[in-house]
LORO-397616 format. One record per residue (C-alpha): residue number from 1; residue in one letter; x, y, z. Coordinates in nm, 3 decimals. Layout:
BEGIN
    i  aa       xx       yy       zz
  NUM   A        X        Y        Z
...
// end
This chain:
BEGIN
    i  aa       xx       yy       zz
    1   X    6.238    6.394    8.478
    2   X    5.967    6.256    8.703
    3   X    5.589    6.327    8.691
    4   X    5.387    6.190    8.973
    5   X    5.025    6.312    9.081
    6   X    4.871    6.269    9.405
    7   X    4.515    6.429    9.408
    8   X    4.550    6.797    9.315
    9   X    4.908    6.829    9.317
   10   X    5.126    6.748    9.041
   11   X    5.500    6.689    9.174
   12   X    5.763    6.698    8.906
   13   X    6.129    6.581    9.025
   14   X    6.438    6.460    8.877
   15   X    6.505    6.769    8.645
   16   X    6.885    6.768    8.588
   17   X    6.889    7.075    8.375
   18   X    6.670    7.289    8.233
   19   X    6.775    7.537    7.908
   20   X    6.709    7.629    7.556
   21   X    6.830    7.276    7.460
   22   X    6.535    7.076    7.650
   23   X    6.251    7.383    7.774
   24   X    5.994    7.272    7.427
   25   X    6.004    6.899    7.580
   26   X    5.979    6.989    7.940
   27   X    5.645    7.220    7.875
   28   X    5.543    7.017    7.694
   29   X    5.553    6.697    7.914
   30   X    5.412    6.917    8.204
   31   X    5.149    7.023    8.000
   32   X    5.025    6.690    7.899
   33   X    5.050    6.607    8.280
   34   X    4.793    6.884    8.335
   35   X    4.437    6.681    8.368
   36   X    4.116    6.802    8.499
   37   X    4.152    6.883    8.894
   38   X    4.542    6.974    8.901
   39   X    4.518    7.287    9.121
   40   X    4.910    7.290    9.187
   41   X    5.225    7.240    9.014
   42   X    5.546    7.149    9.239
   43   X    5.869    7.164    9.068
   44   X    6.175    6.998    9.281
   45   X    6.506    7.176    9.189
   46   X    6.691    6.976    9.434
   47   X    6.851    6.783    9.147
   48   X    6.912    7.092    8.895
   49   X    7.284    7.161    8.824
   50   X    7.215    7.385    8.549
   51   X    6.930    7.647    8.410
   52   X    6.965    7.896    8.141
   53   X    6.791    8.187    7.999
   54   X    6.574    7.911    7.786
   55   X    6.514    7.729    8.110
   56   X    6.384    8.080    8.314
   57   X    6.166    8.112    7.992
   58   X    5.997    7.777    8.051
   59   X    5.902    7.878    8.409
   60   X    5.765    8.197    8.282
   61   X    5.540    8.044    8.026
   62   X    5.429    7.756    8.283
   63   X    5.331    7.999    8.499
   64   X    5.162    8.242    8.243
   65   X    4.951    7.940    8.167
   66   X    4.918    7.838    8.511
   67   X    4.760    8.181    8.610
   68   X    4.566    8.183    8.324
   69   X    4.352    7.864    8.339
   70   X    4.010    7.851    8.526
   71   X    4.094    7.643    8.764
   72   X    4.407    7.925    8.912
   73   X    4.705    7.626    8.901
   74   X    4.947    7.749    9.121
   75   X    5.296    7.726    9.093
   76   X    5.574    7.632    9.346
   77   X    5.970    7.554    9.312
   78   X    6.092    7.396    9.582
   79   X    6.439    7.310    9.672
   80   X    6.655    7.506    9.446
   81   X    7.049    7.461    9.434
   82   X    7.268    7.719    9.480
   83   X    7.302    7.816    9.073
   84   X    6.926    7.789    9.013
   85   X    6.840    7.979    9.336
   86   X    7.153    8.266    9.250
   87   X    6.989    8.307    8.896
   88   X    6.669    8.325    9.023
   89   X    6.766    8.624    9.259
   90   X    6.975    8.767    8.994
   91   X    6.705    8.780    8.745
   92   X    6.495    8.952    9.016
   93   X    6.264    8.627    8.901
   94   X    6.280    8.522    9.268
   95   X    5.990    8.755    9.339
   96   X    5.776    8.583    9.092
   97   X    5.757    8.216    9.226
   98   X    5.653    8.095    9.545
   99   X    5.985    7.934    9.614
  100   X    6.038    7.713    9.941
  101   X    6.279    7.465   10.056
  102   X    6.155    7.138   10.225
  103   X    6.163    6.777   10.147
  104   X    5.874    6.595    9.961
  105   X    5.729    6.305   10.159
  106   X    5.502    6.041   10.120
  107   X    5.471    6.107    9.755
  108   X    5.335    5.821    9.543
  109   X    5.564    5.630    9.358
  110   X    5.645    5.793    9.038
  111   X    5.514    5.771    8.660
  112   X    5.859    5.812    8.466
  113   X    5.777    6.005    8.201
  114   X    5.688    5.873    7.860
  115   X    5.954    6.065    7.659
  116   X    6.266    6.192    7.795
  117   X    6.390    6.547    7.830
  118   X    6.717    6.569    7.654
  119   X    6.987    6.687    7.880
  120   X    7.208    6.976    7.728
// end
């Protein structure tokens, strides 16, 4: 998983999977990545093969948090695959995301992230 930040956006890409197995250590990296002026969190699915129950979980409580800081961070996933988009929709958890498909440009060169999120 990558973590980049260009001014108020924070871009995360490079998230393989995303379940019960590694949800504590991806929150918790994207929290850590959550400084003073962040008003948006992007999360590119355009690498995910795989998301669980645990994973949907981590969304929810990103966004919970998201929603409830001062500063109203908001949320997008962009680029889903075909599973993570089909579970999305079947979880009726589509409605809850701004979800958009598009290609990130121009985006700063990454900060890998200091810890790794173990892959199931």
């Amino acid at each position: 998983m990558t973590i980049h930040r260009q001014n108020e956006i924070l871009s995360i890409t490079g998230v393989k999977e995303l379940g019960l197995a590694n949800r504590d250590a991806f929150c918790t990296e994207v929290r850590a990545a959550l400084p003073a002026g962040i008003r948006h969190i992007v999360i590119d699915f355009s690498e995910t093969d795989y998301i669980d129950c645990g994973g949907l979980g981590a969304l929810m409580m990103l966004r919970k948090a998201a929603r409830n800081c001062e500063r109203g961070i908001s949320l997008r996933l962009v680029n889903p695959t075909p599973p993570v988009r089909h579970l999305l929709n079947l979880t009726k958890m589509a409605s809850l995301f701004s979800i958009e498909d598009f290609v990130i440009t121009n985006a700063p060169a990454p900060r890998e992230s200091t810890s790794a999120v173990p892959a199931i």
